[in-house]
N, C-alpha and C positions, 0 to 999 in steps of 0.2 A: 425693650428689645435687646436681646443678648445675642449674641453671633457666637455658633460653638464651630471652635476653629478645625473640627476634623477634616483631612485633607480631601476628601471625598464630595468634601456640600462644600467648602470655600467657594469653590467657580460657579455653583448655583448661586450660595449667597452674593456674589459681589454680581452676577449677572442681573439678580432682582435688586438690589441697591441700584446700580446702575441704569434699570428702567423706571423705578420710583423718580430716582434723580431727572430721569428727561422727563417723564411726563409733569413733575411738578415745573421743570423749566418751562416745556409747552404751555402749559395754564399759567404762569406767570407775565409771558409771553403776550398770549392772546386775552389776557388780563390789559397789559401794558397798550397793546390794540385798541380796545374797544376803548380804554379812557382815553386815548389820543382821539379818538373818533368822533366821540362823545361832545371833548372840550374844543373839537374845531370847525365844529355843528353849527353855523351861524341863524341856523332856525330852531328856536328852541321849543 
């Protein structure tokens, strides 16, 4: 992936970076959820 710095797409690109960035947080997230959920499941 290469980022071409013209001033014109910068604020595009950092705006798609930056929804990349949350949605991988979100799924990290609701990753970290469901194995907490999982492992306090005392019915297996």
């Amino acid at each position: 992936m290469s980022l071409n710095m013209y001033l014109g797409e910068v604020q595009s690109q950092t705006q798609s970076m930056n929804a990349v960035c949350t949605a991988t947080i979100q799924g990290m997230e609701q990753a970290i959820q469901s194995i907490d959920a999982f492992t306090s499941d005392t019915v297996l």
